[in-house]
N, CA, C and O of each residue as an XYZ file, in Angstrom:
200
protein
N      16.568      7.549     26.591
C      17.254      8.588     25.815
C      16.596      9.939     26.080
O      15.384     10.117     26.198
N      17.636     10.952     26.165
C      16.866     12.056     26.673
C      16.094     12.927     25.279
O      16.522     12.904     24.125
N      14.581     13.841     25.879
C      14.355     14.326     24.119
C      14.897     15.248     24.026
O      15.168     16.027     24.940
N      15.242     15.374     22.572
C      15.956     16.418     21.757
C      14.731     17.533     21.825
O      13.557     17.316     22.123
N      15.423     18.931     21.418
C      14.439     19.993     21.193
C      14.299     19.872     19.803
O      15.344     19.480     19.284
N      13.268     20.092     18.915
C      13.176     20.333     17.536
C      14.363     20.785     17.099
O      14.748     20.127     16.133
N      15.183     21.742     17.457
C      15.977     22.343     16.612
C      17.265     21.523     16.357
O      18.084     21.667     15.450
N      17.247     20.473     17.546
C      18.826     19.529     18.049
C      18.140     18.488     16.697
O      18.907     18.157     15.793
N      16.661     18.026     16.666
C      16.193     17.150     15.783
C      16.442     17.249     14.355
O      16.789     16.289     13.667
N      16.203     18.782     13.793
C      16.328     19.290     12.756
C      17.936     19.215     12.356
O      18.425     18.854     11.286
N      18.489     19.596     13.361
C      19.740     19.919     12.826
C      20.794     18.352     12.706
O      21.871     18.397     12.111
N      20.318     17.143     13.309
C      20.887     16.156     13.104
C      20.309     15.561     12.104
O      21.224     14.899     11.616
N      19.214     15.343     11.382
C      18.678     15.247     10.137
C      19.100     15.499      9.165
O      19.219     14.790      8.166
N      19.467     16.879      9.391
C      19.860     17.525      8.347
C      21.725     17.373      8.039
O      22.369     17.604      7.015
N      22.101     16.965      9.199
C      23.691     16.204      9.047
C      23.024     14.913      8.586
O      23.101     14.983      7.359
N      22.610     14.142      8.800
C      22.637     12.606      8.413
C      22.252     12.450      6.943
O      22.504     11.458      6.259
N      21.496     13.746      6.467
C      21.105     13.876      5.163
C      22.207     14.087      4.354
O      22.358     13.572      3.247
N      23.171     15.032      5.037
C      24.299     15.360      4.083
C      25.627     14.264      4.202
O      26.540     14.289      3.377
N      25.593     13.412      5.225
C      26.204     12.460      5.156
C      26.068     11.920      4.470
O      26.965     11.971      3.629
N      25.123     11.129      4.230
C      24.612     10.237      3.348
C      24.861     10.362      2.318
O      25.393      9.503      1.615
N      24.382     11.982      1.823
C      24.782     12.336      0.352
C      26.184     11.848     -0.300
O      26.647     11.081     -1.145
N      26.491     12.673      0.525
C      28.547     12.702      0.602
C      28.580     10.834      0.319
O      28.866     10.448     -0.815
N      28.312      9.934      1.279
C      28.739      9.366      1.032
C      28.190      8.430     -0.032
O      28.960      7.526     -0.356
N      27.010      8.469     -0.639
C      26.919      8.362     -2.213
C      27.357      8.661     -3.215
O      26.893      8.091     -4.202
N      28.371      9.618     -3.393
C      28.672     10.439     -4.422
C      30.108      9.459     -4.862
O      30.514      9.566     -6.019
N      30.702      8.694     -4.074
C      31.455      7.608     -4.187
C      30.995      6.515     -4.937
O      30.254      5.701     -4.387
N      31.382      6.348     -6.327
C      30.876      4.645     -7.076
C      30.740      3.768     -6.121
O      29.597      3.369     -5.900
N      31.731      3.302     -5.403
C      31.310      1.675     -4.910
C      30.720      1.908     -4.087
O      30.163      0.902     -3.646
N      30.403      3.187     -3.329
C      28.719      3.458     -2.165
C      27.505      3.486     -2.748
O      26.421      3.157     -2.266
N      27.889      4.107     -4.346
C      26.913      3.612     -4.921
C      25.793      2.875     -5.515
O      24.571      2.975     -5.629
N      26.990      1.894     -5.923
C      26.730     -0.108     -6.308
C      26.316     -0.072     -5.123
O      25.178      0.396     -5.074
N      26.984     -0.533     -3.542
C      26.731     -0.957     -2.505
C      24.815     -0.760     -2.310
O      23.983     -1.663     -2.231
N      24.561      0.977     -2.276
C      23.210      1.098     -2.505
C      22.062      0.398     -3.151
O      21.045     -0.081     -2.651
N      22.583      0.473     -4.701
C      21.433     -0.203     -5.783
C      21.375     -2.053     -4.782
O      20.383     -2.706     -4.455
N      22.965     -2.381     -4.562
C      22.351     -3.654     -4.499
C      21.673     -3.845     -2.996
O      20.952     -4.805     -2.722
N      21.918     -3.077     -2.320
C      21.150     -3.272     -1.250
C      19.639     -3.075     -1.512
O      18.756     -3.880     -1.214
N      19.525     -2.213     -1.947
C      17.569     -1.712     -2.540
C      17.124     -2.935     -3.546
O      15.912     -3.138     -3.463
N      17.661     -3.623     -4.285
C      17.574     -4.690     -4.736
C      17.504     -5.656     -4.171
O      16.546     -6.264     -4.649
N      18.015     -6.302     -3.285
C      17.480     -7.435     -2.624
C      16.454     -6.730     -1.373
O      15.293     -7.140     -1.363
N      16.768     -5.910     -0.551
C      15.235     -5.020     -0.083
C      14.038     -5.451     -0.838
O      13.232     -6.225     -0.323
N      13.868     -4.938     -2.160
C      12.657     -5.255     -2.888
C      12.145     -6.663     -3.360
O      11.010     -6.981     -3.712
N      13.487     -7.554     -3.257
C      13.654     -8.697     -3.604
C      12.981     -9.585     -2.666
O      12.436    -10.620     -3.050
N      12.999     -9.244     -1.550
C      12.690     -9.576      0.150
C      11.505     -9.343      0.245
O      10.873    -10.381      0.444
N      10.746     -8.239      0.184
C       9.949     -7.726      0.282
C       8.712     -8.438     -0.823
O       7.541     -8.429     -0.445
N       9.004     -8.920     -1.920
C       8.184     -9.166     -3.138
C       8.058    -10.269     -2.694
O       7.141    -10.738     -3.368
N       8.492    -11.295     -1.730
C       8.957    -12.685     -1.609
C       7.594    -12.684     -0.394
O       6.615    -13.422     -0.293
N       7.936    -11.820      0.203
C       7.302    -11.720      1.510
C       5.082    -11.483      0.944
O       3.963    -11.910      1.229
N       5.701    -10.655      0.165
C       4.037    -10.329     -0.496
C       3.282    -11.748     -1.312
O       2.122    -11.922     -1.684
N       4.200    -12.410     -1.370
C       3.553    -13.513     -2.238
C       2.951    -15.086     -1.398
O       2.090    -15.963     -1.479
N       3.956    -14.698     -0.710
C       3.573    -16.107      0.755
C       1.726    -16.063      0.926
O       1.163    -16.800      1.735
């Protein structure tokens, strides 16, 4: 992959940030979120205990 200049870096960040937003601001992207971070942590706690 070719490198980006800082500014190509910055400036796609800063779209993926506002994507994201945007597309949270929707209830069921919402739910979708919590339950994803929920089993994430769920996974993760499982993993710490082994």
């Amino acid at each position: 992959m070719a490198q980006l200049s800082p500014e190509a870096l910055e400036a796609r960040r800063q779209h993926e940030r506002e994507y994201r937003r945007k597309w949270r601001q929707k209830p069921e992207n919402k739910q979708k979120e919590k339950e994803y971070r929920r089993r994430y942590w769920e996974r993760k706690a499982k993993e710490l205990m082994q």
